[in-house]
N, C-alpha and C positions, 0 to 999 in steps of 0.2 A: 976710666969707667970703673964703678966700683962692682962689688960682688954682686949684692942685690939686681944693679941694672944689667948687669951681665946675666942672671938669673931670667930676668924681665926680659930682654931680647929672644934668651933659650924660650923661655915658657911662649910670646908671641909666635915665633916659627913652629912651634907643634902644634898651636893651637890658632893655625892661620885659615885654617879653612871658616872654622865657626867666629872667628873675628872678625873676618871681612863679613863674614852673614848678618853678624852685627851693626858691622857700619855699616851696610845696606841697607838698612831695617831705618836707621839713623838718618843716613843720608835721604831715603824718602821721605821724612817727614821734614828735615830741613829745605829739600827741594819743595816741598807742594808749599812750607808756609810761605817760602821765599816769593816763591809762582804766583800765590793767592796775592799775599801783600802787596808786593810788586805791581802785581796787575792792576791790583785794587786802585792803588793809587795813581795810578800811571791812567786807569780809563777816566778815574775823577778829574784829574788834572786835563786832562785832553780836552774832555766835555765840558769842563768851564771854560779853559782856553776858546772851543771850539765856538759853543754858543755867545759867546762873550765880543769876538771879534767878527762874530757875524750874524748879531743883535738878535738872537732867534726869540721869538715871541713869547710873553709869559701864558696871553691867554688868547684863545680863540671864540671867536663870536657869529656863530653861521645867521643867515636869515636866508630867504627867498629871494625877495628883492627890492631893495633899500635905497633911497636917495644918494648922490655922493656926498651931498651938502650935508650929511649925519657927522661926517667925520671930526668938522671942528667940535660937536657936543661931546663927540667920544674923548680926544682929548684935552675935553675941558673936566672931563671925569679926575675926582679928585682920587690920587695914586697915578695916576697915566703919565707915565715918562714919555714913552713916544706912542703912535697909533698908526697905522694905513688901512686902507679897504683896497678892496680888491675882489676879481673875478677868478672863481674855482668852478671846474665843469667837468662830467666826465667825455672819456672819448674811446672811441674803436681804432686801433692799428690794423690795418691791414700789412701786416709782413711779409715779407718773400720766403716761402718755406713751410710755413704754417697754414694748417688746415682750416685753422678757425683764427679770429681776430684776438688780436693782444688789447686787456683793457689798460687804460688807465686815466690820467688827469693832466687838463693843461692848465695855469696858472697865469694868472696877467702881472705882469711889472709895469712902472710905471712911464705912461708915455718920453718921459727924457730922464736920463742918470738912473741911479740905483735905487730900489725899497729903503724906505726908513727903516723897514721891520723884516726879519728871514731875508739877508740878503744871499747871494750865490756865492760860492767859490768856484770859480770860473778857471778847468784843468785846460783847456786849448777851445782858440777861438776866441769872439767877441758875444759882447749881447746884440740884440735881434734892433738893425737901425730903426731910430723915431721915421715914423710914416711908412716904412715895409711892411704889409698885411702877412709875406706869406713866411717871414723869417722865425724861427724859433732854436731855442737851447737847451738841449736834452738831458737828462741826467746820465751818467756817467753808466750807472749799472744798466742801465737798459742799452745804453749806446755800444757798451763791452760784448753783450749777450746776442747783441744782431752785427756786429763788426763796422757800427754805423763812424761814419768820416765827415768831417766838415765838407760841405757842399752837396753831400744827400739831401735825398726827399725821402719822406713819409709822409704814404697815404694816410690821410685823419679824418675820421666820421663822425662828429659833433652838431648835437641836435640838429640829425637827419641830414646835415649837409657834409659833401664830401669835399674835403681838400688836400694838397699835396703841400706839405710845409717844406722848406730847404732851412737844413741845420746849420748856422751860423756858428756854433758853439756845442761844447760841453762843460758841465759842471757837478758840481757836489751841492747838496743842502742841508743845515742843520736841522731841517724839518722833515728829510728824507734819508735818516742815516740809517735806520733800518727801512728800507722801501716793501712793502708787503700789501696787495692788493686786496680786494673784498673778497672774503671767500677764503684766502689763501691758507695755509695752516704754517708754512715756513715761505720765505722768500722764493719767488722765481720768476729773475730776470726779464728772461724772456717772458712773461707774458703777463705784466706790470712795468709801463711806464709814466715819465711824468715831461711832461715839454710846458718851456715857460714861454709867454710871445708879450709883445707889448698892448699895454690896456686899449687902446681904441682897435687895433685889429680884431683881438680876442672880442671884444664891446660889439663890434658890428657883425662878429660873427653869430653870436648868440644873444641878440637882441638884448643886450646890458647898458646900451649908452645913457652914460650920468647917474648910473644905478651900481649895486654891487651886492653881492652875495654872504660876503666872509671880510669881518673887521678881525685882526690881527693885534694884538695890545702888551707892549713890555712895560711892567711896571716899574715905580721908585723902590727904592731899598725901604724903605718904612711904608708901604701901602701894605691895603690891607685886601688881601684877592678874593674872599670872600662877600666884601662891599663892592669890591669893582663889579664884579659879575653879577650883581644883583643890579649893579645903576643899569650896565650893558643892557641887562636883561629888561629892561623896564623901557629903554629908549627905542632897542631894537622888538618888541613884541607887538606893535603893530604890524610889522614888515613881515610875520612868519617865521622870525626866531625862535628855532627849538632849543633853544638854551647855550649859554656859553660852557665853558672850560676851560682848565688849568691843564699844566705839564703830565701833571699825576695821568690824566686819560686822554693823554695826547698820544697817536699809537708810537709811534717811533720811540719818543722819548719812553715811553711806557717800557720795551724789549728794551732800550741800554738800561734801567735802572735794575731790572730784573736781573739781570746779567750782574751787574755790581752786586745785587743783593746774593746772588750764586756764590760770586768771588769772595764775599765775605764770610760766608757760610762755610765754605769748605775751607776756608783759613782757619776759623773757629777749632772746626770738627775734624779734619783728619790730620793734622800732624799732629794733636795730642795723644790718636791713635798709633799712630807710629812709634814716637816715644815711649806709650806706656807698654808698648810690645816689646822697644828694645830696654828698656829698662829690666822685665821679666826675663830675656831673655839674660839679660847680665849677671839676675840674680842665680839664673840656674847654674850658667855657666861659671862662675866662680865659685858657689858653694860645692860643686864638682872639682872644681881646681883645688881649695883649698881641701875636701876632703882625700884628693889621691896624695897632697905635698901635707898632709899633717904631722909624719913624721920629720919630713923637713923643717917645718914650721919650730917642733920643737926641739929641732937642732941648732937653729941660729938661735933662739932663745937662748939656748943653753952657751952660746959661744960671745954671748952679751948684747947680742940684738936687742931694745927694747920694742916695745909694744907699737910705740908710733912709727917705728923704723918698718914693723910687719903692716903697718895699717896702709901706711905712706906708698911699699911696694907695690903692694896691689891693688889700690887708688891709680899710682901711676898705671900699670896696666892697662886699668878700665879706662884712663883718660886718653890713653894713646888709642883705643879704639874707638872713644867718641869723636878726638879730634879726627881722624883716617875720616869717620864716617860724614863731619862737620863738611872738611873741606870737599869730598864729591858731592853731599850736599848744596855745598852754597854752589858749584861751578855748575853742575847740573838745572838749580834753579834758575842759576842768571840766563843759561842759554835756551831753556825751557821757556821761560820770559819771553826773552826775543825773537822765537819761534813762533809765540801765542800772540804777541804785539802785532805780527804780520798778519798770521791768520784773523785776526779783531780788524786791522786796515780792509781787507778782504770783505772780511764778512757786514762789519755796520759801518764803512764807506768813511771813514775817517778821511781828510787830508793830510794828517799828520798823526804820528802816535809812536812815545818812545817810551818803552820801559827801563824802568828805571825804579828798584828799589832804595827808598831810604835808612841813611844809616842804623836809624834806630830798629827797621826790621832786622838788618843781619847781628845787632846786639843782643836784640828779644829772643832769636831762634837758637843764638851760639849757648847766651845766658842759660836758657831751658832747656836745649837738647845736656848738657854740660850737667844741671842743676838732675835731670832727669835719669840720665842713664848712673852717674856717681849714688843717687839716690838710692837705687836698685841695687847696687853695688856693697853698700854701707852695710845692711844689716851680714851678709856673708860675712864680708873684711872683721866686721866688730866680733862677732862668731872669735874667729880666730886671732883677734890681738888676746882676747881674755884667757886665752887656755897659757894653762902654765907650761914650763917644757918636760917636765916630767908625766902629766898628763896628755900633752902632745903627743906624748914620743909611744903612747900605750897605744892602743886599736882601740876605736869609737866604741862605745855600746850600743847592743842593736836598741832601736829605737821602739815603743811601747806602742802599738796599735789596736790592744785590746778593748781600748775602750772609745775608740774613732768611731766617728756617726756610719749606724749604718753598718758597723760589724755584725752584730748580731745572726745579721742575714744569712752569714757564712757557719753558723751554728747549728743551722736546720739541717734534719737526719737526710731530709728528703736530698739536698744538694750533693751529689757527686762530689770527690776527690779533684776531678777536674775542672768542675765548674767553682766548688771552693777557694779551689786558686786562684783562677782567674778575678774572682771576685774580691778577695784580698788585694791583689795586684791593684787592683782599680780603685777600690777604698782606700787605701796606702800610700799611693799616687795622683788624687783625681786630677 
């Protein structure tokens, strides 16, 4: 180890309190891009994965009530990759516990196999057999919040009639990953659910037989959803269609893109506040450093140091407390991550969801935390390569502040001896 880095370890240990303060400063900003990015990506990937492997709908088509036989014209709409209709309805829970009834929605699937369109993820149990009236499959957040089990009943009150369903199942839906009732301002459980049952049951309970309510529509990669929804709208508007829709004002999907656009936002906006803090704080802290060692400075000049040798030291310095600050940084982020990952499962009802940042984020943040804090560093360091060592080695001259904005002020008869100073202080320093 040479002089310099032996200097460089001394100078670290005295000055480890406001270093580490440094890498703090650092390490937040590399943690939240880490966090943001990370997440960013990790909820986009989930959400294609998610919607993708379990066909969730591009567009929604309510009416009142509609023939079944519309469906082949639906998908003979040109863009219409796949289509189904189906029965949407509201309902009353009657709970054990509760004062007043839990609302929500029960949904028809199709009398034999699975939807073409939103099908289930299905966490324990089965779906509800062909020809059982009274079988149904709850969603998971509501099943969590009442501690409901396969082989329960819920009381259910749809269009004035009362029945006891037996849960055959639970599941997840990509049409229900944020579930949030009418009314609601945030999610809650308990008093919003959704139960799926087979179409002729649900049919003969609310007088729908051969009819349907809500057409479901995923499109081709090249349609165009603005023409879809115009033909939809054209087919369906004898029936009482009050109009179709896309993703954009679909509510679910509506709260996860919001959230993406969060996560993007604060990747943007606060780790370049972090940076540009620890960056300032580098510049103070070193122009303080090199002004206590300027006699040093022009000591090793004098003993043949050159310029890049002083520049190079204190470079290293700053770099050893960028990287300190990089690496709690990046370890803070990843676990921050996978902390937020779970609470994301939790919160919008994921079956799956792994964070996972890509390489290129942890190059973009090392890159700029690195580019950012040396940055701030530079104009002090250069300060002091350029002074010779004979000026070095003299005492600084006091610095001119006679003509700084705003002195003047301190010139008035009226200002006190002790308000003068303070006021110098301040204009001197801002």
């Amino acid at each position: 180890m040479g002089a310099l880095d032996r200097k460089l370890v001394r100078d670290l240990w005295r000055m480890k309190a406001q270093a580490l303060a440094i890498a703090f400063v650092v390490a937040g900003g590399v943690a939240v891009h880490l966090l943001a990015a990370g997440m960013l990506s990790s909820l986009q990937e989930t959400r294609r994965a998610y919607y993708e492997r379990y066909l969730f709908a591009d567009l929604w088509a309510p009416t009142v009530r509609a023939p079944s036989r519309l469906v082949d014209d639906i998908r003979a709409i040109d863009g219409v990759q796949a289509a189904a209709t189906r029965i949407r309805v509201p309902v009353l829970f009657a709970m054990e516990g509760m004062s007043a009834p839990a609302t929500g929605e029960i949904l028809s699937l199709p009398d034999v196999g699975e939807p073409a369109v939103n099908r289930l993820h299905l966490v324990r149990g089965r779906l509800p057999a062909p020809g059982r009236r009274d079988e149904a499959v709850v969603l998971q957040a509501f099943a969590d919040a009442h501690r409901l089990q396969i082989g329960d009943s819920i009381p259910a009150t749809l269009r004035g009639g009362r029945r006891r369903l037996e849960l055959v199942g639970v599941a997840l839906s990509p049409e229900h990953v944020y579930a949030i009732g009418p009314g609601q301002f945030v999610p809650d459980d308990r008093l919003f659910g959704v139960l799926w049952m087979r179409r002729s049951a649900l049919a003969q309970a609310v007088n729908q037989e051969d009819a349907f309510n809500e057409a479901v529509v995923r499109l081709s990669r090249d349609a165009s959803e603005p023409a879809v929804i115009a033909a939809l709208d054209r087919l369906l508007e004898p029936y009482g269609a009050p109009g179709a829709y896309g993703r954009a004002d679909q509510i679910s999907d509506a709260f996860v893109s919001s959230e993406i656009d969060q996560l993007a936002t604060m990747g943007r906006v606060l780790p370049p506040v972090f940076l540009l803090v620890a960056a300032f704080l580098v510049n103070v802290v070193v122009s303080r450093l090199i002004a206590v060692q300027r006699a040093s400075i022009g000591l090793l000049k004098a003993f043949g140091y050159r310029d890049r040798d002083v520049i190079g030291h204190y470079l290293k310095l700053v770099a050893a407390i960028a990287a300190t600050g990089v690496l709690i940084g990046g370890a803070a982020g990843v676990w921050l991550g996978q902390a937020m990952a779970q609470l994301y499962m939790e919160y919008y009802r994921f079956p799956f969801l792994l964070f996972q940042a890509n390489p290129s984020d942890y190059a973009i943040v090392v890159g700029a935390a690195m580019t950012t804090v040396m940055g701030g560093a530079a104009l002090a360091v250069r300060r002091a390569a350029v002074l010779s060592p004979a000026e070095a080695m003299t005492p600084a001259p006091p610095p001119d502040y006679s003509r700084a904005a705003g002195a003047w002020i301190t010139r008035l008869r009226f200002v006190d001896q002790q308000s003068r100073m303070i006021l110098r202080q301040i204009i001197r320093w801002p």
